[in-house]
C-alpha positions as a Markdown table, in Angstrom:
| # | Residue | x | y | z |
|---|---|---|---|---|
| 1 | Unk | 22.2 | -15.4 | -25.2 |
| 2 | Unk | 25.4 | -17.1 | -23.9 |
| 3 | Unk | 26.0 | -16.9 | -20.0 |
| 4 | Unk | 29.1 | -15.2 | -18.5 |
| 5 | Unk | 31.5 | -18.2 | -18.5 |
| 6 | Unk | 30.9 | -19.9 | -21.2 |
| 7 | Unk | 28.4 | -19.5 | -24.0 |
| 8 | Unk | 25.1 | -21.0 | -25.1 |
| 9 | Unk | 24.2 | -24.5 | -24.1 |
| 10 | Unk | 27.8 | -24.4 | -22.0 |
| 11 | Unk | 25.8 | -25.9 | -19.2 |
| 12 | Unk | 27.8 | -24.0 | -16.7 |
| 13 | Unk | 26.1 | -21.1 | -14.7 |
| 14 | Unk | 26.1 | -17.8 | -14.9 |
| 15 | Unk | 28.2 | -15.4 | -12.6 |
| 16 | Unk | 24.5 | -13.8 | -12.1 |
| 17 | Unk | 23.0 | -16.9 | -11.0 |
| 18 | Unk | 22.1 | -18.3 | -7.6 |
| 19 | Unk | 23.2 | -21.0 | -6.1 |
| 20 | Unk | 22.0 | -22.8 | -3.5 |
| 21 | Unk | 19.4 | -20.7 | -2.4 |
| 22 | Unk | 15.9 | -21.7 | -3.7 |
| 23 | Unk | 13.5 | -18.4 | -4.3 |
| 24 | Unk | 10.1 | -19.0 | -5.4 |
| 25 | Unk | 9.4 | -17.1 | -8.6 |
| 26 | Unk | 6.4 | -15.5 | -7.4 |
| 27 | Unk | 8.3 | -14.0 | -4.7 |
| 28 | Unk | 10.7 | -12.4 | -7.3 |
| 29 | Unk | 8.0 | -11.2 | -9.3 |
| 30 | Unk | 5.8 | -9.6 | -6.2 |
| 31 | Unk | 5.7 | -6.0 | -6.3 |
| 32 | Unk | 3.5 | -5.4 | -3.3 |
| 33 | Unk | 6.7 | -7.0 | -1.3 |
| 34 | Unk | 8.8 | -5.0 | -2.8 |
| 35 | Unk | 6.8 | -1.6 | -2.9 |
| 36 | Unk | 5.5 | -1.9 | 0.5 |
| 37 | Unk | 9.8 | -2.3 | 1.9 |
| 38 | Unk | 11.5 | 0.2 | -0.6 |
| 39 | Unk | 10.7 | 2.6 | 1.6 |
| 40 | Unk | 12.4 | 3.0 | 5.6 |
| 41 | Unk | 9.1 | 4.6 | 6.7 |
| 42 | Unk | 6.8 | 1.6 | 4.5 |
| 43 | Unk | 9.7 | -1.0 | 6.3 |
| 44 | Unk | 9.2 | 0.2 | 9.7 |
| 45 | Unk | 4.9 | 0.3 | 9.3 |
| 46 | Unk | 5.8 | -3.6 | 8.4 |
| 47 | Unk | 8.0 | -4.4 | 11.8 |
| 48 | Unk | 5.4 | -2.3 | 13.8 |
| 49 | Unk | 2.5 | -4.7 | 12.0 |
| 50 | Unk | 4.6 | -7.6 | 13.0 |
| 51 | Unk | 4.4 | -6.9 | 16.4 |
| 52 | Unk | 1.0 | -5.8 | 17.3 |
| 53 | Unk | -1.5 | -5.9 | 14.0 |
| 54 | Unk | -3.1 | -2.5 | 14.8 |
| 55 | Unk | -2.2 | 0.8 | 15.8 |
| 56 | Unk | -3.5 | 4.4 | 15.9 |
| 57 | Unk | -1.7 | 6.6 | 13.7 |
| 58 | Unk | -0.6 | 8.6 | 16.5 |
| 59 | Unk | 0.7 | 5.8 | 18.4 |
| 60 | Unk | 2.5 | 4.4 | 15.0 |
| 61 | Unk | 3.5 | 7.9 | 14.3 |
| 62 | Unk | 5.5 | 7.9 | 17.9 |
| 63 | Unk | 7.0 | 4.1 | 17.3 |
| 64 | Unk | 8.6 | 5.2 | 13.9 |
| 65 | Unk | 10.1 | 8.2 | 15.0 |
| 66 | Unk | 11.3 | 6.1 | 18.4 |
| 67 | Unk | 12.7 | 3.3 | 15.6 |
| 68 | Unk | 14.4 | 5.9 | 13.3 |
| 69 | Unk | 16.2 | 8.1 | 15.6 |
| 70 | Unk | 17.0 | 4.7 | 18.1 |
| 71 | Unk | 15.1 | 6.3 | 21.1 |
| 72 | Unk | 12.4 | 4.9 | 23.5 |
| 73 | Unk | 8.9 | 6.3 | 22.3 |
| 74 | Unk | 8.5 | 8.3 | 25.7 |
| 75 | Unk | 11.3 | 10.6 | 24.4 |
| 76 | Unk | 9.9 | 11.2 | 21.4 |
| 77 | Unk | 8.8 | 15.3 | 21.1 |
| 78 | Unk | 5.5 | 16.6 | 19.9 |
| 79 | Unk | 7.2 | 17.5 | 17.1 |
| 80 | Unk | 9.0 | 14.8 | 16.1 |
| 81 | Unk | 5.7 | 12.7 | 16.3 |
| 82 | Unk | 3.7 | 15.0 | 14.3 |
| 83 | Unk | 6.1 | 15.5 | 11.5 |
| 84 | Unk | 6.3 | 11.6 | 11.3 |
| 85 | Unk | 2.3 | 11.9 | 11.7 |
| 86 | Unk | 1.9 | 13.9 | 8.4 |
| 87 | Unk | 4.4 | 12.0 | 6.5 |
| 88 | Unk | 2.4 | 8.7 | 7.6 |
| 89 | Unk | -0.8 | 9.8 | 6.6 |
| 90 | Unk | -0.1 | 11.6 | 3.5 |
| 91 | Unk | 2.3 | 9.9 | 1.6 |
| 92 | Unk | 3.2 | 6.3 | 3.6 |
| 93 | Unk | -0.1 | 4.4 | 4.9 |
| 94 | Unk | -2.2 | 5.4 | 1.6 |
| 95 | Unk | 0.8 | 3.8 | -0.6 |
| 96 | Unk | 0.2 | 0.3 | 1.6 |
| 97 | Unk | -3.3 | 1.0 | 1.8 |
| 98 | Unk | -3.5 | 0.4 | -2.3 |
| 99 | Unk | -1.3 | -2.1 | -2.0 |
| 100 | Unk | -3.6 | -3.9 | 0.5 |
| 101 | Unk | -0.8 | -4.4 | 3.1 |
| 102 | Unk | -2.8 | -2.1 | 5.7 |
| 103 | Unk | -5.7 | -0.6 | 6.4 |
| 104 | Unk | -7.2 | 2.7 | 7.5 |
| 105 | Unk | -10.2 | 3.9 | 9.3 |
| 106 | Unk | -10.2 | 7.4 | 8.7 |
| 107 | Unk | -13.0 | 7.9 | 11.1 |
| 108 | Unk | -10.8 | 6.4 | 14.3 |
| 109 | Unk | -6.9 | 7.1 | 12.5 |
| 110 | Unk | -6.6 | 3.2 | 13.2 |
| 111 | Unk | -3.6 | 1.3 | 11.0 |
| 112 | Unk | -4.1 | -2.6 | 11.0 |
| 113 | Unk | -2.8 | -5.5 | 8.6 |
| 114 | Unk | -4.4 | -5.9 | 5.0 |
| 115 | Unk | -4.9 | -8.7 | 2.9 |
| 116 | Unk | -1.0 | -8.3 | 2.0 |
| 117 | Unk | 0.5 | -8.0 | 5.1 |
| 118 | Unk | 1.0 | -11.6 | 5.6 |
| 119 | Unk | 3.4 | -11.5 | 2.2 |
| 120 | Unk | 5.0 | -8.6 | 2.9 |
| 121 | Unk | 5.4 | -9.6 | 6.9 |
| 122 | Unk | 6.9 | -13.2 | 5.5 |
| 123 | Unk | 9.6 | -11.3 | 3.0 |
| 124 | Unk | 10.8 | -8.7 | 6.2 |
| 125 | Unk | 10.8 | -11.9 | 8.7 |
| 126 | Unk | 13.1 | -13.6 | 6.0 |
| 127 | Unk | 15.7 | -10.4 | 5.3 |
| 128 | Unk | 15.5 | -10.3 | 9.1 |
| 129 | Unk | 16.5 | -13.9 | 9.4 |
| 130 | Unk | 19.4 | -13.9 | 7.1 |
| 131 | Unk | 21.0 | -10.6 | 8.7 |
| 132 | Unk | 20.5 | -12.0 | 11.9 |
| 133 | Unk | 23.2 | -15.1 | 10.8 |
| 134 | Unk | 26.7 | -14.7 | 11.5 |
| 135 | Unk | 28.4 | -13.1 | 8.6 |
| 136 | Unk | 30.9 | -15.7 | 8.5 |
| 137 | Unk | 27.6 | -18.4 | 7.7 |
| 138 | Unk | 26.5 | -15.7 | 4.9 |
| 139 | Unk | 29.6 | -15.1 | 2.9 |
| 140 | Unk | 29.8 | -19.1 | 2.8 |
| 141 | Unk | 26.9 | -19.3 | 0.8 |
């Protein structure tokens, strides 16, 4: 298969390619990372892990809704928190439960980090990183 610029064996790179920036394969290739961030809700579970490693569902339930709608958590409603509450325990925390990024006690409703999290945590320190650089240093790379 020739590249872009050039064809087979043309040594040169493709326009696909990346340059200097080193990715470890494995880290391309891992679908917990990218499973456990595809979603805002999975994303925001992740940046609540990173700052405190367990949570009651209600309490997580309140600092989602706070992060989504850019509020402090005292101002979230009942409502708000319990419509982020179902969505959370339905559909959100059993997704990074099977993906062994959290875990759940269903007897206490208490969310804390899995044997994943440390993966997933690294990838969402590393996106937050490189958004956190001056655009002018990113469109130089």
């Amino acid at each position: 298969m020739g590249d872009s610029n050039g064809g087979e064996g043309s040594g040169e790179r493709s326009a696909l390619s990346i340059t200097d920036c080193e990715i470890a394969e494995e880290v391309l290739a891992d679908e917990t990372v990218f499973e456990s961030l595809s979603h805002p809700h999975r994303r925001y579970i992740c940046y609540a892990l990173a700052k405190n490693p367990e949570w009651s569902l209600v309490d997580l339930a309140t600092e989602l809704t706070a992060l989504e709608n850019d509020v402090a958590p005292e101002t979230v409603t009942d409502p708000e928190k319990e419509q982020m509450y179902i969505e959370l325990y339905h559909s959100h925390v059993p997704k990074l439960v099977d993906l062994g990024v959290v875990a759940f006690d269903e007897v206490s409703e208490r969310v804390s980090a899995g044997a994943n999290a440390d993966r997933v945590l690294a990838a969402l320190k590393g996106v937050s990183a490189e958004r956190s650089q001056p655009s002018e240093q990113r469109e130089q790379r």
